[in-house]
N, C-alpha and C positions, 0 to 999 in steps of 0.2 A: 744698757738693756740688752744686745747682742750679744754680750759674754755671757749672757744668763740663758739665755735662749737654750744652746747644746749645754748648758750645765747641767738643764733640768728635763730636757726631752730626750738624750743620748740616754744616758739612765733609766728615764721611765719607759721608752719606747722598747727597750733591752728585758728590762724587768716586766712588761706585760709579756715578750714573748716566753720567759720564763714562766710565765703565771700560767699562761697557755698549754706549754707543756704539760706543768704537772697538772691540771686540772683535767686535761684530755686524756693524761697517762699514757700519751702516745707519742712518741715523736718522729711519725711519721710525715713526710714532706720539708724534714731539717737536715740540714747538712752538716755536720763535725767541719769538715775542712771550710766552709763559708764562715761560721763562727771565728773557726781560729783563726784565719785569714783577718777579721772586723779585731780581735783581740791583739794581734799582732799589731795591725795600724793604731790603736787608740794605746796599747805601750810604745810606740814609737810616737805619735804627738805625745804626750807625756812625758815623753824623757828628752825628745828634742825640743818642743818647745819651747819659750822664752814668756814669762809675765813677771811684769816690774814691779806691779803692787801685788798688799797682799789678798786683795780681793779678787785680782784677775788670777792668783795662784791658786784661790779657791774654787774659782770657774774648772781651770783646768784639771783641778783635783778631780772635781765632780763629774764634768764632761767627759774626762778620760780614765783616770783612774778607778773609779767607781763601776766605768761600762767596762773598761777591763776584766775585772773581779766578776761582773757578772755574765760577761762572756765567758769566763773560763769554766766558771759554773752551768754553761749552756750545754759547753761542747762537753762534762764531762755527761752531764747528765744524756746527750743526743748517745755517747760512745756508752755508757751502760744499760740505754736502752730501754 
């Protein structure tokens, strides 16, 4: 149950702030270098990580990989403004 936990709250927690943005059409009070900072760390657990089965590979897919893609999506959308 802990592997599940960041699998599915890193993601959603990520993606409401997304939701945020584009709903407010503002993205003021965001920071580009904070995001890319969070995106940087969740492709580093990601590619350094270790999971031996293949459902803790799915956790880490989701917890990291996922929030990655959608951090980059933050920061591009904080940098056009």
């Amino acid at each position: 149950m802990a592997g599940w936990l960041p699998a599915v709250i890193l993601p959603t927690a990520t993606a409401e702030q997304l939701r945020a943005l584009w709903v407010a059409d503002s993205v003021a009070g965001n920071s580009a270098l904070t995001w890319s900072l969070f995106l940087l760390a969740n492709l580093g657990a990601l590619f350094l990580g270790t999971a031996e089965t293949p459902v803790a590979k799915l956790q880490m897919t989701l917890a990291f990989g996922v929030t990655a893609v959608l951090d980059l999506v933050l920061v591009l959308r904080i940098l056009a403004g």
